[in-house]
N, CA, C and O atoms as a Tripos MOL2 file, in Angstrom:
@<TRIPOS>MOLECULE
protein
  276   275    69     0     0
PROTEIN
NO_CHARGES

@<TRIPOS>ATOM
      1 N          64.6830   19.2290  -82.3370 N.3       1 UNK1
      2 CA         64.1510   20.3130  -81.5170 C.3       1 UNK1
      3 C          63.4640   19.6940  -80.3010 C.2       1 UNK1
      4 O          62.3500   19.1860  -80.4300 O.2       1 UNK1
      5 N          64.1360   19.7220  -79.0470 N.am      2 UNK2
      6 CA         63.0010   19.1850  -78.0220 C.3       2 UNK2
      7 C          62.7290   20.4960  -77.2240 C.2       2 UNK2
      8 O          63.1110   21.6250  -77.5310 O.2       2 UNK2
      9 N          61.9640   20.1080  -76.0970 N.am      3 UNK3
     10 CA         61.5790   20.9880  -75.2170 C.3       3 UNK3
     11 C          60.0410   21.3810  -74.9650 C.2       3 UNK3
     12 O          59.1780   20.7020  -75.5220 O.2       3 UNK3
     13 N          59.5900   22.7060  -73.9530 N.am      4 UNK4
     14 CA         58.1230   22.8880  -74.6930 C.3       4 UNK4
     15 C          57.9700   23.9610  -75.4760 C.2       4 UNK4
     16 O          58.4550   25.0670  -75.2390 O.2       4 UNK4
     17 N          57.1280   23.5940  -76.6620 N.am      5 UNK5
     18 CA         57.4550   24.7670  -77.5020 C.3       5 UNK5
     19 C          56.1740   26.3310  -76.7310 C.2       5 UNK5
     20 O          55.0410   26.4290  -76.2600 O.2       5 UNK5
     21 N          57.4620   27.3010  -77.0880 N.am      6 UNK6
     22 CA         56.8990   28.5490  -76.5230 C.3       6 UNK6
     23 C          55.6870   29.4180  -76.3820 C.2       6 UNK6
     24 O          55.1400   29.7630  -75.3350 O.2       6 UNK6
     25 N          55.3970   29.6820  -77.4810 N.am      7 UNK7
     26 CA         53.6880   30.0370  -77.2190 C.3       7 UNK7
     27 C          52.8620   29.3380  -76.6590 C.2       7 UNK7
     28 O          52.4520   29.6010  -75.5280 O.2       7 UNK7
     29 N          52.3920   28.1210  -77.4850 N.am      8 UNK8
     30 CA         51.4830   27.1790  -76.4020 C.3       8 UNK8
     31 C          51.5310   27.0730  -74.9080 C.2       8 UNK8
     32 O          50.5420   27.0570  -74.1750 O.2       8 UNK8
     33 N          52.6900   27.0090  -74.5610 N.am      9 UNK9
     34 CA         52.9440   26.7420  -73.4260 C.3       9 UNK9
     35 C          52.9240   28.4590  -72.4910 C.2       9 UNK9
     36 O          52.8220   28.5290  -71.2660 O.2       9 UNK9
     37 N          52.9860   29.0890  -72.9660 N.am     10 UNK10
     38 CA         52.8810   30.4480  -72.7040 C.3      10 UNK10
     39 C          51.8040   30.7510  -72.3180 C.2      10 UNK10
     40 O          51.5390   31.2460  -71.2230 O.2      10 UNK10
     41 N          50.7750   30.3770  -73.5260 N.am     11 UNK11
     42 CA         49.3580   30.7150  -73.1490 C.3      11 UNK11
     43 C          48.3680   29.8800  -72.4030 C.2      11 UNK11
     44 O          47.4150   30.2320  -71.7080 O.2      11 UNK11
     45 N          48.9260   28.4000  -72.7860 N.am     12 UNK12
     46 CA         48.5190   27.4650  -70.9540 C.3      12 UNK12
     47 C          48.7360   27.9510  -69.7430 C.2      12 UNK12
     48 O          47.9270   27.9220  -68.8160 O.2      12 UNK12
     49 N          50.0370   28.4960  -69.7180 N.am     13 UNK13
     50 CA         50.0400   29.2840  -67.9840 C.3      13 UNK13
     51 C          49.1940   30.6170  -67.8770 C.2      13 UNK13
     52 O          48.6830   30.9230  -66.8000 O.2      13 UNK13
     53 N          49.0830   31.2280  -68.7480 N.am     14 UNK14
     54 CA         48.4230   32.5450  -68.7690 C.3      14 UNK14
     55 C          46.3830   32.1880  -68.6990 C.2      14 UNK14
     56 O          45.5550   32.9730  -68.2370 O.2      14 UNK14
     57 N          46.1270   30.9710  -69.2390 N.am     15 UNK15
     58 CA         44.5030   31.1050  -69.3130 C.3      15 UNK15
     59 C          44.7840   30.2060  -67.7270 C.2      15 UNK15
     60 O          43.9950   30.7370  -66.9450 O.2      15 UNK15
     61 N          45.3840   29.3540  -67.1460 N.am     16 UNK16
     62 CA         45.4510   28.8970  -65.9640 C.3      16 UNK16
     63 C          45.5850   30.0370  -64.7580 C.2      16 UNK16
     64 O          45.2640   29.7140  -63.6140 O.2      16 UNK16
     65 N          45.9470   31.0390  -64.9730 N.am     17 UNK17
     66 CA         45.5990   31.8820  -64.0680 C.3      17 UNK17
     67 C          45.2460   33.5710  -64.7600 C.2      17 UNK17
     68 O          45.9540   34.5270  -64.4410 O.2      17 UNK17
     69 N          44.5750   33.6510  -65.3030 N.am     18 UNK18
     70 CA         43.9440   35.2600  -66.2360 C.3      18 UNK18
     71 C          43.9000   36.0050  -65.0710 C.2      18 UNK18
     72 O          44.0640   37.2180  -65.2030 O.2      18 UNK18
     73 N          43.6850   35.4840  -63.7690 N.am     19 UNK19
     74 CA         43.3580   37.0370  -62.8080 C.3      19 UNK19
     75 C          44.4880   37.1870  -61.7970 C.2      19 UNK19
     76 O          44.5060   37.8470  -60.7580 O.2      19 UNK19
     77 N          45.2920   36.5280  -62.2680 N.am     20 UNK20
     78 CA         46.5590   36.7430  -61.3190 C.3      20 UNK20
     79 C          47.7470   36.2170  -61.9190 C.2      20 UNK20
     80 O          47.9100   35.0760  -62.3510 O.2      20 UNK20
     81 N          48.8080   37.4610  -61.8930 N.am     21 UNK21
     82 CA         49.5480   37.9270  -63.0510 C.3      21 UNK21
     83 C          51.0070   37.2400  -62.0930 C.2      21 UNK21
     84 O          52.0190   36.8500  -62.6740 O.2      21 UNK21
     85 N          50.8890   37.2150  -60.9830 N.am     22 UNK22
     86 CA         52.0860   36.7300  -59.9410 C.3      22 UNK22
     87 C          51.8850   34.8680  -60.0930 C.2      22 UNK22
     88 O          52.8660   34.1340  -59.9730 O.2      22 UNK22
     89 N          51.2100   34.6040  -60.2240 N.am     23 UNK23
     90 CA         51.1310   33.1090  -60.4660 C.3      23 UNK23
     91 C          51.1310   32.4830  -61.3920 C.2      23 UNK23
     92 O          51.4090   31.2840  -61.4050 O.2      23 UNK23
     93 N          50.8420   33.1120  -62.2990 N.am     24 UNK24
     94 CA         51.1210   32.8560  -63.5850 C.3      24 UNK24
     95 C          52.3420   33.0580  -64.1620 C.2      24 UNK24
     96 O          52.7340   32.1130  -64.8470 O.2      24 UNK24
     97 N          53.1400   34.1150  -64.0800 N.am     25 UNK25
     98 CA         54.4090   33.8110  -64.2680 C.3      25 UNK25
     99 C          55.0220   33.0940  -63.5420 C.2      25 UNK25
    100 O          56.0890   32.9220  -64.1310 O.2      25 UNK25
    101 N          55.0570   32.2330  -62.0860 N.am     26 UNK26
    102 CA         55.3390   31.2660  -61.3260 C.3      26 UNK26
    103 C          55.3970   30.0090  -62.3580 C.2      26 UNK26
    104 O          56.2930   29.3840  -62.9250 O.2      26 UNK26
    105 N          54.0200   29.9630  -62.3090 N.am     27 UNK27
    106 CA         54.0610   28.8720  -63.3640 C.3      27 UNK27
    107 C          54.4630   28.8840  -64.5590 C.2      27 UNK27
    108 O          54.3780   27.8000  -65.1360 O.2      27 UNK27
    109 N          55.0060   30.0100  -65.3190 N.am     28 UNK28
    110 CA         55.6630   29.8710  -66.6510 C.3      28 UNK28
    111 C          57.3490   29.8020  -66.0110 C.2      28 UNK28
    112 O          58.1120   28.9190  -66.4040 O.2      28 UNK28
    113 N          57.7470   30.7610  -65.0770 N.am     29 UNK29
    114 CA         59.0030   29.9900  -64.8780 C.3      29 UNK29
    115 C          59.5710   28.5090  -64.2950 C.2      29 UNK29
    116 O          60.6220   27.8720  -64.2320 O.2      29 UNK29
    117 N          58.5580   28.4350  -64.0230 N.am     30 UNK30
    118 CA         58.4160   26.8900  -63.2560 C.3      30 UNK30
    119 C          58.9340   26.2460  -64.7740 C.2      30 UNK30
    120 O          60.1430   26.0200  -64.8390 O.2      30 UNK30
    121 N          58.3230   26.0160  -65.6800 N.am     31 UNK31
    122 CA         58.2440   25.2770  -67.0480 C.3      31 UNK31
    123 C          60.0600   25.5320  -67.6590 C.2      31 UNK31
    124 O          60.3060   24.9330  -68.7070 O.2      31 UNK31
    125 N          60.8160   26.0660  -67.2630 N.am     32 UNK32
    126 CA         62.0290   26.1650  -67.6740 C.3      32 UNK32
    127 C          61.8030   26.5640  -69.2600 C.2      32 UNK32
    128 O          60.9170   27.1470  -69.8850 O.2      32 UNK32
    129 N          63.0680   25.9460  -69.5870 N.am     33 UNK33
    130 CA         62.7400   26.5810  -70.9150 C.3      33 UNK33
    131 C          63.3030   28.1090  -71.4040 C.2      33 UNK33
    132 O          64.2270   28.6740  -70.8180 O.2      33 UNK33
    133 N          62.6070   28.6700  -72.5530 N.am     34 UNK34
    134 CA         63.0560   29.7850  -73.0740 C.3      34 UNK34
    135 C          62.1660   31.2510  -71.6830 C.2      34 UNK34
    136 O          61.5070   32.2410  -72.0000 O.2      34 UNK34
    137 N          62.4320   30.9160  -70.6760 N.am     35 UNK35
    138 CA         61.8810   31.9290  -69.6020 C.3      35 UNK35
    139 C          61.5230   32.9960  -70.1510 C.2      35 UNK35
    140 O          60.3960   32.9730  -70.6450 O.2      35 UNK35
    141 N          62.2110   34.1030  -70.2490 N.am     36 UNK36
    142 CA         61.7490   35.3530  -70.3860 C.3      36 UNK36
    143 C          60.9290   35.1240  -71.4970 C.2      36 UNK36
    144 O          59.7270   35.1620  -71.2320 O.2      36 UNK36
    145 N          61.2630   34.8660  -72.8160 N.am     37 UNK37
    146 CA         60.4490   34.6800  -73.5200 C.3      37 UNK37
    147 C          58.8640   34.7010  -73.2200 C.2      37 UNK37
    148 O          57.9890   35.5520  -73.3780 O.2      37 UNK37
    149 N          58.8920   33.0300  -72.5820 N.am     38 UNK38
    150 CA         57.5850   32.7840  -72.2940 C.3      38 UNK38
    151 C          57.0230   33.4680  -71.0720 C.2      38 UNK38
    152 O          55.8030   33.3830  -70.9360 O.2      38 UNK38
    153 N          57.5770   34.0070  -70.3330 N.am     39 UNK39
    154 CA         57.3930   35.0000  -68.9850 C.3      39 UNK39
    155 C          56.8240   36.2100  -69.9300 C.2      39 UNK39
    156 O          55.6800   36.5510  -69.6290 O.2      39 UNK39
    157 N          57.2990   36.7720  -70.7940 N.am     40 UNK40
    158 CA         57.0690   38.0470  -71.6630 C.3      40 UNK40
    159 C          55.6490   37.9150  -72.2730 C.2      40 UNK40
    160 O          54.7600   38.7660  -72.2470 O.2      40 UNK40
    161 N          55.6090   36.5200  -72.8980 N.am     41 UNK41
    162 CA         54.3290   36.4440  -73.5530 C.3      41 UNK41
    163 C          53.1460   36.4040  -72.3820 C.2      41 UNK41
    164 O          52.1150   37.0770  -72.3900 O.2      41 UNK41
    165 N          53.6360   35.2670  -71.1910 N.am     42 UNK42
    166 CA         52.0020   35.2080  -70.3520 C.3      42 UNK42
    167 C          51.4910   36.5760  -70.0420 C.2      42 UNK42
    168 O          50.4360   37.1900  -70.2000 O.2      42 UNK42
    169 N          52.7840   36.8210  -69.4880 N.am     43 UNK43
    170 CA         52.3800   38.3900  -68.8040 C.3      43 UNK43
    171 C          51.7350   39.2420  -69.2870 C.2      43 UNK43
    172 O          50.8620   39.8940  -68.7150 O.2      43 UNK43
    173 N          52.1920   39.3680  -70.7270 N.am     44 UNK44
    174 CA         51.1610   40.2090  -71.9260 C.3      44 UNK44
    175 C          49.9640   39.8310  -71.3950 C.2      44 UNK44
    176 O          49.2420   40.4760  -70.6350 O.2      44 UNK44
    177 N          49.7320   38.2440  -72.0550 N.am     45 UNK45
    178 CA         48.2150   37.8190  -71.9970 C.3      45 UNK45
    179 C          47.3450   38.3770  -70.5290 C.2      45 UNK45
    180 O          46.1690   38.6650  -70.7510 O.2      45 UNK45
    181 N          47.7330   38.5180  -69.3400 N.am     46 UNK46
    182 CA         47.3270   38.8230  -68.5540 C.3      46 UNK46
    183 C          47.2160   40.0490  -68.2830 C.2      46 UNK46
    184 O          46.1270   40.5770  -68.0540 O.2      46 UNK46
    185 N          48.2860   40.6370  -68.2740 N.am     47 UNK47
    186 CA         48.0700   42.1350  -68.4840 C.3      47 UNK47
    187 C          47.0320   42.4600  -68.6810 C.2      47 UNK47
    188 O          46.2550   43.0230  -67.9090 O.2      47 UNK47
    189 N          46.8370   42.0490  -70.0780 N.am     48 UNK48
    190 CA         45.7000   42.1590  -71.3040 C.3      48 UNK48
    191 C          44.2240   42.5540  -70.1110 C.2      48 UNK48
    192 O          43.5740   43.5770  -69.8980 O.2      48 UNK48
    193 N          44.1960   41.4570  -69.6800 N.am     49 UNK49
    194 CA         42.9180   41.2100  -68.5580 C.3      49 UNK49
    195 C          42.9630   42.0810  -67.5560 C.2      49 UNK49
    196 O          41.9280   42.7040  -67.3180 O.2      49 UNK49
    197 N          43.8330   42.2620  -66.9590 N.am     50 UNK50
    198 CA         44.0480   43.0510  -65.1620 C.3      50 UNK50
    199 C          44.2910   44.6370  -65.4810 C.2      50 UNK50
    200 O          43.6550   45.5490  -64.9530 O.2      50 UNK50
    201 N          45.3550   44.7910  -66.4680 N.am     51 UNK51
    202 CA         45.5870   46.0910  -66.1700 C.3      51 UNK51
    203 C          46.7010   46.2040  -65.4060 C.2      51 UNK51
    204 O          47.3310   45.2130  -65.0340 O.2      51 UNK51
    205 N          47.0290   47.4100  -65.1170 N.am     52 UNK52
    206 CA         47.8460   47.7030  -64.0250 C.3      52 UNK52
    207 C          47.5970   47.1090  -62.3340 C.2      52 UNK52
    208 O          48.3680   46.6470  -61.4920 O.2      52 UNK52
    209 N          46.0370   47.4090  -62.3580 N.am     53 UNK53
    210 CA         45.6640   46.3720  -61.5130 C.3      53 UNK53
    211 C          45.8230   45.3710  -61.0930 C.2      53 UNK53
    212 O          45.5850   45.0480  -59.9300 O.2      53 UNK53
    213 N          46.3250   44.5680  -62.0890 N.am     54 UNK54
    214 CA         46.5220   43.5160  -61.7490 C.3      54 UNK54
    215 C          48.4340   43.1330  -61.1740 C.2      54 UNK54
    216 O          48.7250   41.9690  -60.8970 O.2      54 UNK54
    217 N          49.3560   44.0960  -61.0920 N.am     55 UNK55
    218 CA         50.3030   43.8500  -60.9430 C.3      55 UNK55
    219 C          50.5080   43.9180  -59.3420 C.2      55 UNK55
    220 O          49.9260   44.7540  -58.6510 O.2      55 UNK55
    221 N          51.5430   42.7880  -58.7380 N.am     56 UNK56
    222 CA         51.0750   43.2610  -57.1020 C.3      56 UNK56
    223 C          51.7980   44.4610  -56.6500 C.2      56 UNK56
    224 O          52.8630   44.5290  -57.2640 O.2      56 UNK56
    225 N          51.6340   45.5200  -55.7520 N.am     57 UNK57
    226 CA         51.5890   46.5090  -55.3180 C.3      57 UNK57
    227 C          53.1510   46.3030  -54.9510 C.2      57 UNK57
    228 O          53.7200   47.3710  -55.1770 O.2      57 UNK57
    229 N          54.0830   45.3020  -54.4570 N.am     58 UNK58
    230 CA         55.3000   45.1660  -53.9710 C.3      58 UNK58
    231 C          56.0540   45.0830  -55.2880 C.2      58 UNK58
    232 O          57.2140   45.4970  -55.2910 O.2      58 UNK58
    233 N          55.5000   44.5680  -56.4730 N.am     59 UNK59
    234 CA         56.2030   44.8490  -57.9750 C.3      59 UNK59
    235 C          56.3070   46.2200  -58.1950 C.2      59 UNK59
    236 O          57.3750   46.7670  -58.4730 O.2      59 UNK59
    237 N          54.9850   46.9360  -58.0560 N.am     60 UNK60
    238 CA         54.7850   48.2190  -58.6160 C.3      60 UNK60
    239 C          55.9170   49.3830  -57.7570 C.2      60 UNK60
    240 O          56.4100   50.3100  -58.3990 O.2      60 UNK60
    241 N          56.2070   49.2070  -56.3800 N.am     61 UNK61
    242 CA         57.0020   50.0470  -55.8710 C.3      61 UNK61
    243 C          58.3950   49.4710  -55.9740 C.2      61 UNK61
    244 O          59.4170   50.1080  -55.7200 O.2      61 UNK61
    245 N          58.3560   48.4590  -56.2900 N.am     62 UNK62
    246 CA         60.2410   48.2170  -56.4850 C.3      62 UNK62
    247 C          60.5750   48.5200  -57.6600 C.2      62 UNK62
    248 O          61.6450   48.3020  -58.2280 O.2      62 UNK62
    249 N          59.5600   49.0800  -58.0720 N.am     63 UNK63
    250 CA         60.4310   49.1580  -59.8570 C.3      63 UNK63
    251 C          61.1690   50.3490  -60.1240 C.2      63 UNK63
    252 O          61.1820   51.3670  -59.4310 O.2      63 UNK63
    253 N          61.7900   50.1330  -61.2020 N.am     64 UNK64
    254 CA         62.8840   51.6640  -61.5540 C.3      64 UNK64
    255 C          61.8870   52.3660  -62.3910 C.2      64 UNK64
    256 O          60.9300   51.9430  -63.0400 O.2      64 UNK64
    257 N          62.3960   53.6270  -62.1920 N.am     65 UNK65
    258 CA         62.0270   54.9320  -62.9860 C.3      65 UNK65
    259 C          62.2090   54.6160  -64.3530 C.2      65 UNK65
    260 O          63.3360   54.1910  -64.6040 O.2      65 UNK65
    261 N          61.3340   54.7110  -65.4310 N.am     66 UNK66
    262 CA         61.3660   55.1560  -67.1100 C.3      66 UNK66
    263 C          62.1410   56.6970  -67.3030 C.2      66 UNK66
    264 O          61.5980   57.8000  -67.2430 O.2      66 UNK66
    265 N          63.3180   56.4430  -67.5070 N.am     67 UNK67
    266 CA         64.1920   58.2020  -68.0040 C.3      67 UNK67
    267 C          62.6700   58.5600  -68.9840 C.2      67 UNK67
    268 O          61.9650   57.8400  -69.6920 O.2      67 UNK67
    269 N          62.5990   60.1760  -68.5680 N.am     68 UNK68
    270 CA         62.1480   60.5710  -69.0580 C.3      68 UNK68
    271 C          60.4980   60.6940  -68.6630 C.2      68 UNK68
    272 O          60.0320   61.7260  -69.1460 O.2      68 UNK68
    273 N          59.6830   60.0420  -68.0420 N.am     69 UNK69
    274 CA         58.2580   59.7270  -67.2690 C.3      69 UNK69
    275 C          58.2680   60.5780  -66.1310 C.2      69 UNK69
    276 O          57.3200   60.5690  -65.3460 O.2      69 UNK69
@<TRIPOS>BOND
     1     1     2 1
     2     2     3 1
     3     3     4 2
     4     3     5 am
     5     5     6 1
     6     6     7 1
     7     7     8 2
     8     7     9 am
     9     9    10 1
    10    10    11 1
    11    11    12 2
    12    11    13 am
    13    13    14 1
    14    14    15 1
    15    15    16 2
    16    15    17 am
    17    17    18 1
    18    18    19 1
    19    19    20 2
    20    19    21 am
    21    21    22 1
    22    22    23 1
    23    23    24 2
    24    23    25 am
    25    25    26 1
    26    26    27 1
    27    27    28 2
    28    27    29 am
    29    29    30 1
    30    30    31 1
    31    31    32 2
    32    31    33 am
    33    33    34 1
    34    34    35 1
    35    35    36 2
    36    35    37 am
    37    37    38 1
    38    38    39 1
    39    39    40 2
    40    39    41 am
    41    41    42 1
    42    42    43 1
    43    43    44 2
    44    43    45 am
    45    45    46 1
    46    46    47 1
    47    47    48 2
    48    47    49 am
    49    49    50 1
    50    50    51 1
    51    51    52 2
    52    51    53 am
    53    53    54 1
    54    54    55 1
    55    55    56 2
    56    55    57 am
    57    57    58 1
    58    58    59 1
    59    59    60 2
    60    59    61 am
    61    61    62 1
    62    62    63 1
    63    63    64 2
    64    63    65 am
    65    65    66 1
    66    66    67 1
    67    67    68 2
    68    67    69 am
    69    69    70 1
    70    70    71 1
    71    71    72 2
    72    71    73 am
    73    73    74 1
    74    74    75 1
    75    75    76 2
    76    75    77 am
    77    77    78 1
    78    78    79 1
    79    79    80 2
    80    79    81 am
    81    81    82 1
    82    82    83 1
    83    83    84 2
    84    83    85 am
    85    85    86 1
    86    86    87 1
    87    87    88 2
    88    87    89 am
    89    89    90 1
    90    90    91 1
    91    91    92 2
    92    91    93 am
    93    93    94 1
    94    94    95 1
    95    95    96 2
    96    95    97 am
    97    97    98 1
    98    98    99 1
    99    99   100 2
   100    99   101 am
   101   101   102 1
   102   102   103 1
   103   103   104 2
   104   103   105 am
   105   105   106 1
   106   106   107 1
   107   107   108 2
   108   107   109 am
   109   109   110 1
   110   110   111 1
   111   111   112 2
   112   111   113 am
   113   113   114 1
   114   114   115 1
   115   115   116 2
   116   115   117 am
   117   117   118 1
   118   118   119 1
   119   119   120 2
   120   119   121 am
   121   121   122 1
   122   122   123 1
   123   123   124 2
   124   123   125 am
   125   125   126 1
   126   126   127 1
   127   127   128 2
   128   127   129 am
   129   129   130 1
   130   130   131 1
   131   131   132 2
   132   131   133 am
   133   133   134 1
   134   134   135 1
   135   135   136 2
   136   135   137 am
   137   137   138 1
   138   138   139 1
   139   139   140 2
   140   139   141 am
   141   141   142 1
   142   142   143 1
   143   143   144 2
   144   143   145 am
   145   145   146 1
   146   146   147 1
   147   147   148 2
   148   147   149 am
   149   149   150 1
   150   150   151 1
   151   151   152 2
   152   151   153 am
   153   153   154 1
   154   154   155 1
   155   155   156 2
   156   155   157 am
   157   157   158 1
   158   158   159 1
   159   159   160 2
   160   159   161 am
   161   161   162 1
   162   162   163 1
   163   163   164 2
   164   163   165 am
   165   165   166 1
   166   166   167 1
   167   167   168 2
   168   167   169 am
   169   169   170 1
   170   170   171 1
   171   171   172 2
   172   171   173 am
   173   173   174 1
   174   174   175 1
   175   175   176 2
   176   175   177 am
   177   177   178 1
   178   178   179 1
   179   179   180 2
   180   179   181 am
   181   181   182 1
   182   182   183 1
   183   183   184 2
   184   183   185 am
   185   185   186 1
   186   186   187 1
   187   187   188 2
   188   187   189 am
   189   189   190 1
   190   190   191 1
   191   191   192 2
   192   191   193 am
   193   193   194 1
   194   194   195 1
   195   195   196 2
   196   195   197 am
   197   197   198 1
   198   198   199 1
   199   199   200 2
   200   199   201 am
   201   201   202 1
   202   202   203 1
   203   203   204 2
   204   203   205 am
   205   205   206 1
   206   206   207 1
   207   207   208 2
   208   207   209 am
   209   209   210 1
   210   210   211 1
   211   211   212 2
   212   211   213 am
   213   213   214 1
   214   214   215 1
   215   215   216 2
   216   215   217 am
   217   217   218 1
   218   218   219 1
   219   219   220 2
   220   219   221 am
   221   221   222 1
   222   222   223 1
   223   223   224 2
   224   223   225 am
   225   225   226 1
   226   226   227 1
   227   227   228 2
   228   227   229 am
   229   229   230 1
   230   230   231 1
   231   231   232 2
   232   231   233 am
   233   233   234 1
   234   234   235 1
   235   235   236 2
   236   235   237 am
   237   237   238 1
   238   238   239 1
   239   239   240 2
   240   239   241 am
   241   241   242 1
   242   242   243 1
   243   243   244 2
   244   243   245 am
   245   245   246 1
   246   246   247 1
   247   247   248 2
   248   247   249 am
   249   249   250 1
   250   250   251 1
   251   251   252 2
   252   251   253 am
   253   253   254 1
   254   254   255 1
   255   255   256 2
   256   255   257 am
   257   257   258 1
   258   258   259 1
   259   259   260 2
   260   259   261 am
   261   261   262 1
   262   262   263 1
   263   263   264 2
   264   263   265 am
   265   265   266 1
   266   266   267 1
   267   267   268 2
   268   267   269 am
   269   269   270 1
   270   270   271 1
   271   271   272 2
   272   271   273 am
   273   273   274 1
   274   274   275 1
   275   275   276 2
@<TRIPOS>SUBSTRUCTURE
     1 UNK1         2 RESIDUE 1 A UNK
     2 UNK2         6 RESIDUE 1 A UNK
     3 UNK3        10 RESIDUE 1 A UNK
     4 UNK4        14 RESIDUE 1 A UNK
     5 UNK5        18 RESIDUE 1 A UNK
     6 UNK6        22 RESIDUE 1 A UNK
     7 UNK7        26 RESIDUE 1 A UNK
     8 UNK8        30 RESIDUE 1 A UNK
     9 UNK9        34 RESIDUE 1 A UNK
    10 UNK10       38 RESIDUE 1 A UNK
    11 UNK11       42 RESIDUE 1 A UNK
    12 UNK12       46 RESIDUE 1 A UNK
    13 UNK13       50 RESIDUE 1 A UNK
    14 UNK14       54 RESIDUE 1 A UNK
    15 UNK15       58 RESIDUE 1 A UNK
    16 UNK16       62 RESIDUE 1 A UNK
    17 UNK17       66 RESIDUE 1 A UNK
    18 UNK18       70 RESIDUE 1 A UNK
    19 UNK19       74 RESIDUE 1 A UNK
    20 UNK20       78 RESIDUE 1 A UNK
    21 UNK21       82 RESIDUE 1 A UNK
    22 UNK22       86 RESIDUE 1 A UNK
    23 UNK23       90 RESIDUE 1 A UNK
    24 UNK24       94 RESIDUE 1 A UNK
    25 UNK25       98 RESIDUE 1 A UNK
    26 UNK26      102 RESIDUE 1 A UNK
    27 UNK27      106 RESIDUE 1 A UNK
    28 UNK28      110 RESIDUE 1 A UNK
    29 UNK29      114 RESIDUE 1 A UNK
    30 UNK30      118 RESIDUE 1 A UNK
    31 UNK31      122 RESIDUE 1 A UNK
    32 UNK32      126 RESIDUE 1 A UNK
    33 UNK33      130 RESIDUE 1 A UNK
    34 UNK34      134 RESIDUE 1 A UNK
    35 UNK35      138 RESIDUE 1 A UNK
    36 UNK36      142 RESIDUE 1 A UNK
    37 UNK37      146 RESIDUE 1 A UNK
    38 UNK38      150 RESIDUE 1 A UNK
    39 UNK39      154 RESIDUE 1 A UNK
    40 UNK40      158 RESIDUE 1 A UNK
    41 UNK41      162 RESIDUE 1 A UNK
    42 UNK42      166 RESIDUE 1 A UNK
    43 UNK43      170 RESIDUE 1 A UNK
    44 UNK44      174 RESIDUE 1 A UNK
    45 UNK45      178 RESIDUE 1 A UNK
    46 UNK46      182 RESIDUE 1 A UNK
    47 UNK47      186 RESIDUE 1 A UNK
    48 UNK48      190 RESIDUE 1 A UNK
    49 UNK49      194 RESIDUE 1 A UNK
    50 UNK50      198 RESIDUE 1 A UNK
    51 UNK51      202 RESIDUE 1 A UNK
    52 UNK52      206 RESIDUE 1 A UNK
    53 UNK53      210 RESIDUE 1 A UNK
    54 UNK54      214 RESIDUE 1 A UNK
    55 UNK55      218 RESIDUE 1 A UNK
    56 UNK56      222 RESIDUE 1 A UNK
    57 UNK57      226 RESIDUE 1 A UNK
    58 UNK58      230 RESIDUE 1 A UNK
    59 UNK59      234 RESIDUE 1 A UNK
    60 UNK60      238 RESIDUE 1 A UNK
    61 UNK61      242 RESIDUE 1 A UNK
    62 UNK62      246 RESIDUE 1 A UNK
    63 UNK63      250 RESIDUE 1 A UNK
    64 UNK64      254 RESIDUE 1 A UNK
    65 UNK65      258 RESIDUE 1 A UNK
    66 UNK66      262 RESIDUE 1 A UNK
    67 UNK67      266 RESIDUE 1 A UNK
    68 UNK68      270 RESIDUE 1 A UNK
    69 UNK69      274 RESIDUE 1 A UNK
């Protein structure tokens, strides 16, 4: 098994940036690897902290509609 393993490394990029949710996934895709995965987990972790708030405003309007919302 090589590589970096996923959580750890998930939650290193996520406490390296807790107040900013755009750099932090930078830096988890930066790390290659199982991406989304670990993109899925930081983002949680940050989330966690910011909120919606914390997502940048050019994410929030490019996104698609939830059928049904």
């Amino acid at each position: 098994m090589g590589g970096t393993p996923t959580v750890p490394f998930a939650v290193w990029s996520a406490a390296r940036h807790l107040d900013d949710l755009a750099s932090a996934l930078w830096t988890t895709a930066e790390g290659f690897g199982d991406v989304d995965t670990t993109c899925a987990i930081t983002g949680g972790i940050v989330a966690a902290r910011t909120g919606v708030d914390g997502v940048p405003p050019e994410w929030l309007r490019r996104r698609e509609p939830v059928p049904g919302s």
